[in-house]
VOBA-1610 file (N, C-alpha, C; in pm, whole numbers, padded with zeros to 5 digits, always signed):
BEGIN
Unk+02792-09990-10762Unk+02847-10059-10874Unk+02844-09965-10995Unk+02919-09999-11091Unk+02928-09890-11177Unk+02861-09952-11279Unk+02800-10012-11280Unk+02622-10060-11365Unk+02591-10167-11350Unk+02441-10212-11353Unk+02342-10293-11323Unk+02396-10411-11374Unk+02394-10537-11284Unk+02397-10658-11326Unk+02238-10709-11354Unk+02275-10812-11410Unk+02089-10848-11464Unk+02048-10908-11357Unk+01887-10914-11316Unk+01839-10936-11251Unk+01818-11097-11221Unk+01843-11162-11136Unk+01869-11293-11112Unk+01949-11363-11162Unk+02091-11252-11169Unk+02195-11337-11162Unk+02239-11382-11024Unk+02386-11486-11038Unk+02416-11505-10935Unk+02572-11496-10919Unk+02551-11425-10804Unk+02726-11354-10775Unk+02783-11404-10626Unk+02901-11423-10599Unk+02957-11449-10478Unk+02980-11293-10426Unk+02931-11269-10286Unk+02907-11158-10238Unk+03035-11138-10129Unk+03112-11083-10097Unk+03184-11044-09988Unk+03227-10922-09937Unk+03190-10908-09835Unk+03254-10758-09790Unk+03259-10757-09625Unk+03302-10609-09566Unk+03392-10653-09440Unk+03251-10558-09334Unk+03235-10611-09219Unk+03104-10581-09120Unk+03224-10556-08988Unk+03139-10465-08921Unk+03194-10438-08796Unk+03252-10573-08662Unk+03213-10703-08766Unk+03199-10819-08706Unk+03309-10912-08746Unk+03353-10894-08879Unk+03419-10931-09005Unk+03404-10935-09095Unk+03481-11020-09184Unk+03444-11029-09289Unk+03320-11161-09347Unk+03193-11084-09402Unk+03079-11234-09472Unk+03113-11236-09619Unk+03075-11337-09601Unk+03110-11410-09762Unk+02977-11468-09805Unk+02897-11477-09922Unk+02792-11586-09927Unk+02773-11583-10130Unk+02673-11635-10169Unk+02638-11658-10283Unk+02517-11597-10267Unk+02456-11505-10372Unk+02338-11420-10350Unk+02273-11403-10505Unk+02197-11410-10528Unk+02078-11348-10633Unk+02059-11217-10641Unk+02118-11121-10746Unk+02113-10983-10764Unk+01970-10990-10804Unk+01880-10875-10711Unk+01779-10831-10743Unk+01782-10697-10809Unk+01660-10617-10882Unk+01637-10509-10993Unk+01679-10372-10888Unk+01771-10328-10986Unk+01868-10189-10933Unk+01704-10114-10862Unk+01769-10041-10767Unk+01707-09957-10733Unk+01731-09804-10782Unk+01780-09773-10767Unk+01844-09632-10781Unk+01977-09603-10900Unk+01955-09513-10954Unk+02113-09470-11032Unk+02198-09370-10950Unk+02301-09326-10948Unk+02370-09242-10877Unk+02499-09238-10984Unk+02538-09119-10942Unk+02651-09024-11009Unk+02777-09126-11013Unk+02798-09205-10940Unk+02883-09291-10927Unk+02859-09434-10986Unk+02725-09460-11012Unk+02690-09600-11057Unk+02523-09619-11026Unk+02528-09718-10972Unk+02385-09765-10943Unk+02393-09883-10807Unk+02253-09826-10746Unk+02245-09941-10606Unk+02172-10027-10652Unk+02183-10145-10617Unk+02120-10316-10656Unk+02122-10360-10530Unk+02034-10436-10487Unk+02022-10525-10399Unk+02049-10644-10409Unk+02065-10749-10343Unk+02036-10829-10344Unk+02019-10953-10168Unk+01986-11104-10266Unk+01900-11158-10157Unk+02052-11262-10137Unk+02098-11306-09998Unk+02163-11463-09970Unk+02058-11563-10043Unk+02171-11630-10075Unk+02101-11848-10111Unk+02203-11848-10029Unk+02329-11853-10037Unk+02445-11960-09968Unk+02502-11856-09857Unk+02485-11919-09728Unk+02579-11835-09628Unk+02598-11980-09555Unk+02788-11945-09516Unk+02781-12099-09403Unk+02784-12003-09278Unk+02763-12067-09171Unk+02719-12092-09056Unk+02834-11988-08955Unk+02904-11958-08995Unk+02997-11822-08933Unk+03023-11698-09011Unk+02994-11734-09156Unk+02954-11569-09215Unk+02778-11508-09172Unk+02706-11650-09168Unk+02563-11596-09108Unk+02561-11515-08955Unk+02700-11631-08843Unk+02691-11530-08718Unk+02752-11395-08727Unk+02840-11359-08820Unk+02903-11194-08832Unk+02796-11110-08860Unk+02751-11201-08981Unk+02644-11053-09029Unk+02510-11038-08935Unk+02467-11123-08842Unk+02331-11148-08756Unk+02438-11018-08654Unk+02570-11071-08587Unk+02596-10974-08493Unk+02637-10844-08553Unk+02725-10791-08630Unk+02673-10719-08738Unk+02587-10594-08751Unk+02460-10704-08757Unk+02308-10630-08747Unk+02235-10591-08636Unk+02304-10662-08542Unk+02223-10647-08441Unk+02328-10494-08331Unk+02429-10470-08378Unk+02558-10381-08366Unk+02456-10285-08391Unk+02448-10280-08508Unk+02345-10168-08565Unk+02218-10078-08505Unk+02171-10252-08468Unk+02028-10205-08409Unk+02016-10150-08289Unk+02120-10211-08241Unk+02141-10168-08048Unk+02176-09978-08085Unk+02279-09931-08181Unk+02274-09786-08188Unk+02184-09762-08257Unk+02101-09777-08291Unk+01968-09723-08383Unk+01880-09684-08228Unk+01879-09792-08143Unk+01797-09772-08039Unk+01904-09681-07955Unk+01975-09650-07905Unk+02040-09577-07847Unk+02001-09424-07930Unk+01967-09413-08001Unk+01999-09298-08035Unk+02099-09222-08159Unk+02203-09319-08151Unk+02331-09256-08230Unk+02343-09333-08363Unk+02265-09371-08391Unk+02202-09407-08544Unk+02169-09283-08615Unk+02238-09223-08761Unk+02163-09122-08816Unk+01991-09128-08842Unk+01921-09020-08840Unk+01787-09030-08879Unk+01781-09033-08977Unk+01893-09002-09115Unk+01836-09026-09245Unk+01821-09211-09258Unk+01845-09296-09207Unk+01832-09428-09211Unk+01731-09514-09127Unk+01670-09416-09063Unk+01589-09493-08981Unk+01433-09496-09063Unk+01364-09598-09057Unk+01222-09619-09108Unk+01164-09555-09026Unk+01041-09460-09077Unk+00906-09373-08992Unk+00864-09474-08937Unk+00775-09463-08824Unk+00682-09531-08778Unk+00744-09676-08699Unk+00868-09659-08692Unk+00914-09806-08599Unk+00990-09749-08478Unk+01006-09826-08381Unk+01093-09819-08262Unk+01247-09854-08314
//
């Protein structure tokens, strides 16, 4: 983002997953990082219905299956886990 929203606001979130597209209502949590381009923010779901929750669960789990395979980059993987 090209600067910090305040912390516990609330924004409608959407973007597109190897699964489709999720949609939900989320609580911006405190930027993490600045970058040359903007700044990374996190944030948490309140509102997901019940088929943007199954994209992003399969999604994630897309992910995890190549993380365990192997073909997950190592700059993203956490030390100390399988």
């Amino acid at each position: 983002m090209p600067h910090s929203l305040g912390n516990g606001s609330f924004v409608e979130v959407a973007f597109q997953t190897h699964s489709g597209p999720v949609r939900g209502m989320a609580e911006i949590l405190t930027p993490t990082r600045k970058t040359t381009d903007g700044v990374l923010q996190p944030f948490r779901f309140v509102a997901l219905e019940d088929d943007d929750h199954h994209r992003l669960r399969t999604s994630l789990d897309h992910v995890t299956d190549r993380d365990l395979l192997g073909l997950k980059s190592v700059a993203y993987s956490v030390p100390g886990t399988i």
